[in-house]
C-alpha positions as CSV (number, residue, x, y, z in Angstrom):
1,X,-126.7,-111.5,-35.3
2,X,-128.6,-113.0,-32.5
3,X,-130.3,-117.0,-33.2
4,X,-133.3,-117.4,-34.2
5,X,-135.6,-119.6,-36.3
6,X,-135.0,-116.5,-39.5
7,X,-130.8,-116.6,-38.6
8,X,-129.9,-120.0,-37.9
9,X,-127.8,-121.6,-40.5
10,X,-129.5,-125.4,-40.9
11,X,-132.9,-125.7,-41.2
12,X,-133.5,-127.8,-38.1
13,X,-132.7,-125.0,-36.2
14,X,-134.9,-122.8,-38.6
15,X,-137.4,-123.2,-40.8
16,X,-138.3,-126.5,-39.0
17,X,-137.8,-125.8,-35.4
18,X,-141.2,-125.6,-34.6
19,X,-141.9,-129.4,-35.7
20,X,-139.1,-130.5,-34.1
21,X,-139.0,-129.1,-30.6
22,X,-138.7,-132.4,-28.8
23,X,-135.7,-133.6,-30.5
24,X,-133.9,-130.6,-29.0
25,X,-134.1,-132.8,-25.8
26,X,-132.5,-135.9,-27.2
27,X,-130.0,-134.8,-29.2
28,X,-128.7,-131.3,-28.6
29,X,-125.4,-130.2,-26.8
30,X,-127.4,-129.5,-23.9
31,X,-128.8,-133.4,-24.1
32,X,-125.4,-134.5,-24.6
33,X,-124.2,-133.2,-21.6
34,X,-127.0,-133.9,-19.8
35,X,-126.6,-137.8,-20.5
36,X,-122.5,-138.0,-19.5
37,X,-123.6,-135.8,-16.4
38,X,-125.7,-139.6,-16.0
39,X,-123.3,-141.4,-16.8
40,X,-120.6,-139.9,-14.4
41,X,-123.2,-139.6,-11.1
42,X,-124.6,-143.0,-11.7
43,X,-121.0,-144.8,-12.1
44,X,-119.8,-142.9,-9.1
45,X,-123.0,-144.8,-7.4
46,X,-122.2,-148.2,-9.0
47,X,-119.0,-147.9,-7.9
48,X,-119.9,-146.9,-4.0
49,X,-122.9,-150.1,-4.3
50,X,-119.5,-152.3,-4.9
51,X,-118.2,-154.5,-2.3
52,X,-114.7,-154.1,-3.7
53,X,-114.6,-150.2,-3.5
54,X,-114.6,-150.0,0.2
55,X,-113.3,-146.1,0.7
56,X,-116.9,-144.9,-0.6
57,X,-119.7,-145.1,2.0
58,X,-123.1,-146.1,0.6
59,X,-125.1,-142.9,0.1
60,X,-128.1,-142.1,2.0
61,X,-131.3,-142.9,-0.2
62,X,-131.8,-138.5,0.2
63,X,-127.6,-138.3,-1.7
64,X,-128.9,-140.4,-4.3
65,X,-131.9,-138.6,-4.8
66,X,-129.8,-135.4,-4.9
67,X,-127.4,-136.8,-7.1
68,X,-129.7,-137.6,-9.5
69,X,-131.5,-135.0,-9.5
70,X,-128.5,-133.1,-11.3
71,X,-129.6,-134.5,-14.5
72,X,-133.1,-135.1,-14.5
73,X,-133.3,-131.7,-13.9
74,X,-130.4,-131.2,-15.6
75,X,-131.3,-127.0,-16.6
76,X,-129.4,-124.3,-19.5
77,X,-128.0,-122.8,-16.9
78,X,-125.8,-125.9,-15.8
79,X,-125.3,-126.8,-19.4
80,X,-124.1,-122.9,-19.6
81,X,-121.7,-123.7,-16.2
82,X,-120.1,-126.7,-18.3
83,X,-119.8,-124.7,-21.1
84,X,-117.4,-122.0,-18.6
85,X,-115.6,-125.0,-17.4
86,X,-114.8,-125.9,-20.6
87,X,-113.7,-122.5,-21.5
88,X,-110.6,-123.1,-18.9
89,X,-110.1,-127.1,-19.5
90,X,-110.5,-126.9,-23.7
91,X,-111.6,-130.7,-22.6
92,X,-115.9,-131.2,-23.0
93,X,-115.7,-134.4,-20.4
94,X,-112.9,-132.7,-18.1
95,X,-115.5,-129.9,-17.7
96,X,-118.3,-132.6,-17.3
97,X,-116.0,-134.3,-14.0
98,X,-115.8,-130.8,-12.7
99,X,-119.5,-129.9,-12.7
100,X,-120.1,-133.1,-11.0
101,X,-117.7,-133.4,-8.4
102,X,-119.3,-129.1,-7.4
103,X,-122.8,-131.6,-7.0
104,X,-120.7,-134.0,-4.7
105,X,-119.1,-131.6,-3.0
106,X,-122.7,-130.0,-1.7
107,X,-123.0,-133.7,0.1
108,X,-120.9,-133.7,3.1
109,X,-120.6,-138.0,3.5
110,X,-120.2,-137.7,0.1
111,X,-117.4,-134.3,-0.3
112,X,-114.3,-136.2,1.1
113,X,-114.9,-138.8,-1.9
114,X,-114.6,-136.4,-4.7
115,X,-111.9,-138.1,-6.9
116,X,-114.4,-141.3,-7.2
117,X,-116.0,-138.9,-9.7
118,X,-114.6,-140.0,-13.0
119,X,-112.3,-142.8,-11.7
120,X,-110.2,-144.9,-14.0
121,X,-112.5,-143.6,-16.7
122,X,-111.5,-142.2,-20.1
123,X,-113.3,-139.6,-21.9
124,X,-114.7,-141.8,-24.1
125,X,-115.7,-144.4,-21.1
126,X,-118.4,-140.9,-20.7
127,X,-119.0,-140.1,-24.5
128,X,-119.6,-143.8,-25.8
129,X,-122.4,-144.2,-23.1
130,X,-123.7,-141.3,-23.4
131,X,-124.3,-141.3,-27.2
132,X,-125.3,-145.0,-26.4
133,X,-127.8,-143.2,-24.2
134,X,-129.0,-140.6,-27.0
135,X,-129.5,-143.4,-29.6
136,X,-131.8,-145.5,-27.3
137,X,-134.0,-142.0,-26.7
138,X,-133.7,-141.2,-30.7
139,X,-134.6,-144.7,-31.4
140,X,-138.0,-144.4,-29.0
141,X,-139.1,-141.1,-30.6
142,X,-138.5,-142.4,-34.2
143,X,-140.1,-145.5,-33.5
144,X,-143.5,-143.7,-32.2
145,X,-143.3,-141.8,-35.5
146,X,-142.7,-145.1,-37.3
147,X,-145.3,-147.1,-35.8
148,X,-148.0,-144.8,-37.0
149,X,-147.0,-144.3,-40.6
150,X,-147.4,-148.2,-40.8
151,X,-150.4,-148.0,-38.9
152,X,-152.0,-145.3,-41.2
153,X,-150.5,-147.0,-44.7
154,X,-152.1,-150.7,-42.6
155,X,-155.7,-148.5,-42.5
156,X,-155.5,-147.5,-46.2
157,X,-154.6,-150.9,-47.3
158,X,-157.8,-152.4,-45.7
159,X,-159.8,-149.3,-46.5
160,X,-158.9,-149.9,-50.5
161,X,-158.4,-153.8,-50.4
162,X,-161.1,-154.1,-53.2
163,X,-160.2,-151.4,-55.3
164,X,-159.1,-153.5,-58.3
165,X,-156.5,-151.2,-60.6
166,X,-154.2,-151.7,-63.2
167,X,-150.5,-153.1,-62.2
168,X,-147.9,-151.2,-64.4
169,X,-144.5,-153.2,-64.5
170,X,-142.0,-151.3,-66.5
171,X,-144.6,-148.9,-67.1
172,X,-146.7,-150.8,-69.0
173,X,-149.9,-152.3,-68.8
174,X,-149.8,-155.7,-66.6
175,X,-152.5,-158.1,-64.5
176,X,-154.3,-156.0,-62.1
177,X,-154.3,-155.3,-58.4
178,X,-156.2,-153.7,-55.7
179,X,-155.2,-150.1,-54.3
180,X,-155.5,-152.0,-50.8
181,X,-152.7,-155.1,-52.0
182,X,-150.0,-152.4,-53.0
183,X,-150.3,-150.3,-49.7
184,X,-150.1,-153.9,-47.6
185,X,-147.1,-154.6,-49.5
186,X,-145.7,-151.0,-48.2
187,X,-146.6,-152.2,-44.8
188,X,-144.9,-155.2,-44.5
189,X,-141.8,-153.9,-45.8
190,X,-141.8,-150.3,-43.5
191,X,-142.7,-153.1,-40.5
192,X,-140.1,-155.8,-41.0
193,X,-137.3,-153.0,-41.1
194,X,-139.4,-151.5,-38.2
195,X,-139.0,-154.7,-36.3
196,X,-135.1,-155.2,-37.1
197,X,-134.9,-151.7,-36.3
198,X,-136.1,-152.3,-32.8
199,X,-133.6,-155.5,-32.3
200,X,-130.5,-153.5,-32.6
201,X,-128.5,-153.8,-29.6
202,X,-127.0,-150.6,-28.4
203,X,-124.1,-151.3,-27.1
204,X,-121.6,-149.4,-24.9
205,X,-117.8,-149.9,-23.4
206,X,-116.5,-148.8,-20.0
207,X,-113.1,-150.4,-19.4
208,X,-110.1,-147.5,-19.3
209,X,-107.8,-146.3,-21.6
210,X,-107.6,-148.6,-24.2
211,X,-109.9,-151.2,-23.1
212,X,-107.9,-153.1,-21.1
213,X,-108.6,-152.0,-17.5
214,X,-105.2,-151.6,-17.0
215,X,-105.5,-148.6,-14.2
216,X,-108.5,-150.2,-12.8
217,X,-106.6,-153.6,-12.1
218,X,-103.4,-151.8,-10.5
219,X,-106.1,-150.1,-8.0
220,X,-108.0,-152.5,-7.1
221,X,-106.4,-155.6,-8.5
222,X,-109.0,-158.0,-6.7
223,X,-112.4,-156.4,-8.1
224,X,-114.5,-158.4,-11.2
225,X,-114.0,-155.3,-13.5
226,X,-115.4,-156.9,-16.6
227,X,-118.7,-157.7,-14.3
228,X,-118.5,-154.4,-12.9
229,X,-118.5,-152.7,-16.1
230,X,-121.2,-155.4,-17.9
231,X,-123.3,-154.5,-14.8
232,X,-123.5,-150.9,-14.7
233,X,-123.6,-150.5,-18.6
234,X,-127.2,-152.8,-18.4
235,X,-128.3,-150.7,-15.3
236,X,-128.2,-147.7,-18.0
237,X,-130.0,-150.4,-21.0
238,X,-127.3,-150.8,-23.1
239,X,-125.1,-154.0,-23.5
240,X,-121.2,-154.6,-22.8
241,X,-119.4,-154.5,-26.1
242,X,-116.1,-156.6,-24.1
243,X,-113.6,-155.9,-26.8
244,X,-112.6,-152.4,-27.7
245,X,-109.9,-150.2,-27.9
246,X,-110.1,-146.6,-26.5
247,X,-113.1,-146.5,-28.3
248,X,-116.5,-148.4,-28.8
249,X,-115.5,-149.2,-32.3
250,X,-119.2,-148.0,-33.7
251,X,-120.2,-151.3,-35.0
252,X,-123.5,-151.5,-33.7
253,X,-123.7,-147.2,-34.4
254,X,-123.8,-148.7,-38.4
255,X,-126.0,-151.1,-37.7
256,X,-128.6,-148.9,-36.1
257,X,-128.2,-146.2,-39.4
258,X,-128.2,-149.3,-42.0
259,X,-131.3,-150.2,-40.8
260,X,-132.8,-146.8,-40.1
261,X,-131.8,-145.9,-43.8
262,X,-133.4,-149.0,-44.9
263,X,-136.8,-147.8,-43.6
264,X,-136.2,-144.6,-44.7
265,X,-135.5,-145.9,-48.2
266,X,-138.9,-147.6,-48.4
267,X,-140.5,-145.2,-47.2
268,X,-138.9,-142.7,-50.0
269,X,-140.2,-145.6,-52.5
270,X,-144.0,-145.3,-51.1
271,X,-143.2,-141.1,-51.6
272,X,-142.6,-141.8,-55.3
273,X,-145.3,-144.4,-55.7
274,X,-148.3,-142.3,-54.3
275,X,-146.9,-138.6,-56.4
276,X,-147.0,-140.9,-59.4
277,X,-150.8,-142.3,-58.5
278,X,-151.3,-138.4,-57.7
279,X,-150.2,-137.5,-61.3
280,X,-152.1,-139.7,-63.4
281,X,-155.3,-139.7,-61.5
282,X,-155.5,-142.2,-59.1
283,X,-155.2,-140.1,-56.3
284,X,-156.8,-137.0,-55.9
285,X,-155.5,-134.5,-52.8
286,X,-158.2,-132.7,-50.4
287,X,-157.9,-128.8,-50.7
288,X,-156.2,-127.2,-47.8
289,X,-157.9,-123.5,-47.4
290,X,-155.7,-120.6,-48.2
291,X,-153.1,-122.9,-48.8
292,X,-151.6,-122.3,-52.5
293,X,-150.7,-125.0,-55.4
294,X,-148.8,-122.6,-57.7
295,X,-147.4,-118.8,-57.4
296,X,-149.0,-118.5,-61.4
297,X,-151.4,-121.7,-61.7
298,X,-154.1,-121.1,-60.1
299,X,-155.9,-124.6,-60.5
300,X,-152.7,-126.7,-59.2
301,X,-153.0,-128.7,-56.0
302,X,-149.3,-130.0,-55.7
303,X,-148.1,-133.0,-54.0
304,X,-145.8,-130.8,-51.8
305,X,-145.9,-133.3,-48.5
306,X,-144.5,-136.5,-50.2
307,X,-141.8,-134.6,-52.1
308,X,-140.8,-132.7,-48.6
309,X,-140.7,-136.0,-47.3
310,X,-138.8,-137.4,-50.2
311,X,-136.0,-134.4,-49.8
312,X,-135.8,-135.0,-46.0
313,X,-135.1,-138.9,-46.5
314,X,-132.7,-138.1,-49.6
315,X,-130.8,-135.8,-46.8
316,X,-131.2,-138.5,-43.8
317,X,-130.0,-141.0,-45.8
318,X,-126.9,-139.4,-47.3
319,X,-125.5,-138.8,-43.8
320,X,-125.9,-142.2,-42.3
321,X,-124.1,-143.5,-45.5
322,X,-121.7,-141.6,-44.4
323,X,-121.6,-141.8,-40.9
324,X,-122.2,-145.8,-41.2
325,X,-119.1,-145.8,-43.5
326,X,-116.6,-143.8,-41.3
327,X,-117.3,-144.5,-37.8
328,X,-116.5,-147.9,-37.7
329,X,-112.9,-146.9,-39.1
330,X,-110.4,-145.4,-36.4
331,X,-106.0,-145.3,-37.0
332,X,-104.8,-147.8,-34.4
333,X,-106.2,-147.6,-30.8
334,X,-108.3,-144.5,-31.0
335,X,-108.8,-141.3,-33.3
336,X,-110.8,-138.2,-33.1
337,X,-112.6,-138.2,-35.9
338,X,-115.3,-139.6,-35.1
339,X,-116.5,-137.1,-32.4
340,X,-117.8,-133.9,-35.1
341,X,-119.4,-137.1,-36.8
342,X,-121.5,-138.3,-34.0
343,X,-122.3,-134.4,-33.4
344,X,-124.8,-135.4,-36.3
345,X,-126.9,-138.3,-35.2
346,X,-129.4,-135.5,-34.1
347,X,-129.3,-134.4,-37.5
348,X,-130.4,-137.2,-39.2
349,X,-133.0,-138.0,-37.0
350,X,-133.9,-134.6,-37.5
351,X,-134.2,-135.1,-41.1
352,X,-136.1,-138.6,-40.3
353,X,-139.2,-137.7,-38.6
354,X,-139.6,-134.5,-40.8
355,X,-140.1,-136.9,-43.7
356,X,-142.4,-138.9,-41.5
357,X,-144.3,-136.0,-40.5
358,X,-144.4,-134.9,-43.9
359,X,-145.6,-138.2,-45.1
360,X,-148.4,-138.7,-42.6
361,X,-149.9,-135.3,-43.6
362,X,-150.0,-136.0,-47.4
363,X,-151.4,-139.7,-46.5
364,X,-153.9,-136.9,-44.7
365,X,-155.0,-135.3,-47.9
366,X,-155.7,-138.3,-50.6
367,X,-158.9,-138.9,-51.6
368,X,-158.9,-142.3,-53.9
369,X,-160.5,-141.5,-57.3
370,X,-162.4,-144.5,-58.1
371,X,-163.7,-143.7,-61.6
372,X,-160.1,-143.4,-62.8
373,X,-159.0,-146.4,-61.3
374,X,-162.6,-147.9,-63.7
375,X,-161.0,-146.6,-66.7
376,X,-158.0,-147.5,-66.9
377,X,-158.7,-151.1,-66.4
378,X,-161.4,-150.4,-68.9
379,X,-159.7,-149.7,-71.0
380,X,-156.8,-152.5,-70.3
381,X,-158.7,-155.6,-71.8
382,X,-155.3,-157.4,-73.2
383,X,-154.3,-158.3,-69.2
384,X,-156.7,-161.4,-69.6
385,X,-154.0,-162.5,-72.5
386,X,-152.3,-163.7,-69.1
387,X,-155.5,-166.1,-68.2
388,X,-156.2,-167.2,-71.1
389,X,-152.9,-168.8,-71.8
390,X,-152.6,-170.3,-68.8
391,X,-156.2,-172.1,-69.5
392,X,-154.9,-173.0,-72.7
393,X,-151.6,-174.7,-71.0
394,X,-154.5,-176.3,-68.3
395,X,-156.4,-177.7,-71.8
396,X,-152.7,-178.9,-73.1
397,X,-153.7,-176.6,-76.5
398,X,-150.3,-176.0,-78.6
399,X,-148.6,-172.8,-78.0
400,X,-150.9,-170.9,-76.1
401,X,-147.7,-167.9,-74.9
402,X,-147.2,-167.9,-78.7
403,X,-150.3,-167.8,-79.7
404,X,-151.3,-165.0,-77.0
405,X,-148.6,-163.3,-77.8
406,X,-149.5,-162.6,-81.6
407,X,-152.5,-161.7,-81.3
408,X,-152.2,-159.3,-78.4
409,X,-148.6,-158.0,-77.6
410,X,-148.6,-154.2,-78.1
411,X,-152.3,-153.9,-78.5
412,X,-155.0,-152.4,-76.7
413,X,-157.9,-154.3,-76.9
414,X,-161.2,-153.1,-75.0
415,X,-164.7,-155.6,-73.9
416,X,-165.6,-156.4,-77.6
417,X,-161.9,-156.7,-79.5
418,X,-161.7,-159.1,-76.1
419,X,-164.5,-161.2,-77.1
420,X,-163.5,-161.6,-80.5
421,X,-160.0,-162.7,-79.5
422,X,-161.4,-165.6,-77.5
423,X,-163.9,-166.5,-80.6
424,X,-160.9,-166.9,-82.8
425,X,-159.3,-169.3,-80.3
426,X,-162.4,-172.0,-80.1
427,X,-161.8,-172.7,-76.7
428,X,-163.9,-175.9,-74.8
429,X,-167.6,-174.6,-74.1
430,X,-167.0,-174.7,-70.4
431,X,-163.2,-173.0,-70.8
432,X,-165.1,-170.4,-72.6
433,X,-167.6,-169.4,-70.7
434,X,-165.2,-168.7,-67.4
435,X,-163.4,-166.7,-69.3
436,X,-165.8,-164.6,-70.9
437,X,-167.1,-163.7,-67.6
438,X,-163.5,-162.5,-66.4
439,X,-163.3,-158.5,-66.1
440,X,-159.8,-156.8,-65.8
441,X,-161.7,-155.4,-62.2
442,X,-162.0,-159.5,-61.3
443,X,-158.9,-160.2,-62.5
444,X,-156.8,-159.7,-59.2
445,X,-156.2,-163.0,-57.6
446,X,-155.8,-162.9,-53.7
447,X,-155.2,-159.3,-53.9
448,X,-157.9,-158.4,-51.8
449,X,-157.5,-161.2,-49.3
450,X,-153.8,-160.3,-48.9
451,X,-154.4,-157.0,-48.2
452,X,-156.9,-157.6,-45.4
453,X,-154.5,-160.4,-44.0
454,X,-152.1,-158.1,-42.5
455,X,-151.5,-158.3,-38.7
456,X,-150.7,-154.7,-37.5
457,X,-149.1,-156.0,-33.8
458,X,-146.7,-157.7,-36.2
459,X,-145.9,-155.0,-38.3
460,X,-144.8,-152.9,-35.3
């Protein structure tokens, strides 16, 4: 059975492949081999731009160019020739070196040179910067995706900032908000782990065997490896992690999913938030034509974008606890475990951006139902019990919680069962008069001010 979107076993590959084209280009096999073919040609350069590895001649500004060119237009068919080398090595970098050292060989100043490709490298020298490479591409793309859900939940919280509605802590009844106040809150939170998200350094190792440069020093015993190797690791953008084994230990690789998840995990909490306004009313949906709520209910417009998004952070999330958990774990200097694990970083950002996507299409869709937002506060008249006792404390009046509290807790009172509370407490003419102007709509602090106070070049 041939591949396509109808055969392939994951969804990414399937059902989804259409919305996530571009991803194919940062974190498929063919990406991976495209960034250690980078990592090889432009090491091989460091090394010949170094004053203490005489035997390679400086290439010509037109080799570099050629060299270069092997990866940024780095095609399926080479990806296919590693693949054949691979077939004879059983050893993904080993075939890398040889597809390489073919480009050096078309370069005559260059040919002679041929075992500086890959030298005093191990495999994981290649595969640590190269994934290092992946995860600063993965991090751009979801970051573009990231900065415009906070951006779009930053223009609904303005848009709604005076849209007074009715808190619910535990479920129940409680002092009231604006629409706007709760979406700034979102905001913040999806910005600051945004912003922390964006801090993580990406770090990489290139120092031998077991991270001691212990072939490098017996060849050239008078060269500044550590330099070299801090140097040509922030050439590529990632920073010199100067103690390792065979292996970057990962570290940082936890880091970077912690803090994606953390987003993600907000982001799942916003999901849940707006399908619960969506069910009782506070958020109608726009009407997609020919698009269908229910196979049997004809009348049902479901909230089908923020529960796909909620599935496709559920999914995210589960595999970076699990890759955060096990990659930083490796038996003594080096095992392989962790290679089918990284195979998945594509995955979850995969699984990322289609609950961001999904997301910023149901944010698309709402349509904020005023008049239900009215009623409920409406009918909510026992959230003023909150003011009033805390103008009784003001007046030093005996126990005003107590007193508040037997005459309202579990009730619903509406305008006039208000009214009569406040006549049985004989508040101080002034006292009185404030609060019988209070409405449960009024009654919503700085809510409105907070929600226009957000700075979106902050947030991301």
């Amino acid at each position: 059975m041939s591949l396509t979107e109808l055969t392939a076993i994951g969804p990414l590959d399937g059902r989804y492949r259409n919305k996530l084209e571009g991803l194919s280009e940062l974190a498929s096999e063919q990406a991976l081999q495209r960034y250690r073919v980078q990592v090889e040609i432009e090491w091989l350069l460091h090394l010949a731009a170094s004053e203490a590895i005489s035997e390679i001649p400086i290439p010509s500004d037109a080799d570099c160019t050629a060299l270069r060119a092997r990866y940024e237009a780095f095609s399926s068919d080479d990806a296919q020739r590693i693949r054949d080398f691979e077939a004879e090595t059983n050893h993904d970098v080993k075939a890398v070196e040889y597809f390489v050292k073919g480009a050096v060989d078309d370069l005559p100043s260059l040919a002679p040179h041929r075992e500086f490709v890959h030298f005093a490298c191990t495999s994981e020298d290649i595969n640590n910067t190269a994934y290092g490479l992946m995860l600063l591409a993965l991090r751009r793309e979801l970051s573009t995706a990231m900065t415009t859900l906070i951006e779009r939940i930053t223009a609904l919280a303005n848009d709604y900032a005076s849209d007074a509605m009715l808190s619910r802590t535990h479920g129940q009844a409680a002092s009231p908000t604006t629409m706007g106040k709760e979406l700034a809150n979102v905001a913040s939170r999806l910005g600051r782990q945004h912003r922390q998200f964006l801090a993580i350094e990406v770090l990489g190792k290139f120092n031998g065997a077991v991270g001691n440069y212990n072939a490098h020093t017996v060849a050239y015993p008078e060269a500044n490896w550590r330099e070299l190797s801090a140097s040509f690791l922030q050439r590529l953008g990632l920073e010199q992690n100067p103690y390792t084994t065979q292996i970057e230990p990962h570290d940082y690789v936890a880091e970077y999913l912690h803090c994606l998840s953390r987003f993600n995990q907000v982001l799942l909490d916003f999901d849940r938030d707006i399908w619960s306004y969506i069910s009782i009313g506070y958020f109608g949906q726009k009407q997609v034509a020919g698009e269908t709520g229910s196979s049997t209910m004809p009348h049902k417009v479901n909230p089908i974008d923020f529960e796909n998004s909620e599935g496709n952070l559920g999914i995210a999330n589960a595999l970076m606890g699990h890759l955060a958990d096990k990659l930083p774990v490796s038996r003594w200097q080096r095992d392989l475990s962790d290679s089918t694990v990284l195979r998945n970083l594509g995955v979850v950002a995969g699984h990322s951006l289609l609950a961001y996507q999904a997301t910023l299409k149901g944010i698309g869709k709402l349509t904020l139902n005023r008049t239900a937002l009215a009623a409920d506060l409406g009918r909510s008249w026992e959230v003023l019990a909150e003011p009033v006792q805390m103008v009784m404390r003001r007046l030093a009046m005996p126990e005003p919680y107590e007193t508040l509290k037997r005459l309202t807790r579990g009730e619903q009172l509406d305008e006039k069962r208000y009214s009569e509370l406040l006549d049985q407490l004989e508040l101080p003419a002034e006292a009185d008069a404030v609060l019988r102007e209070l409405r449960p709509e009024t009654y919503t602090g700085l809510a409105e001010e907070l929600a226009r106070g957000l700075e979106p070049g902050n947030l991301t």
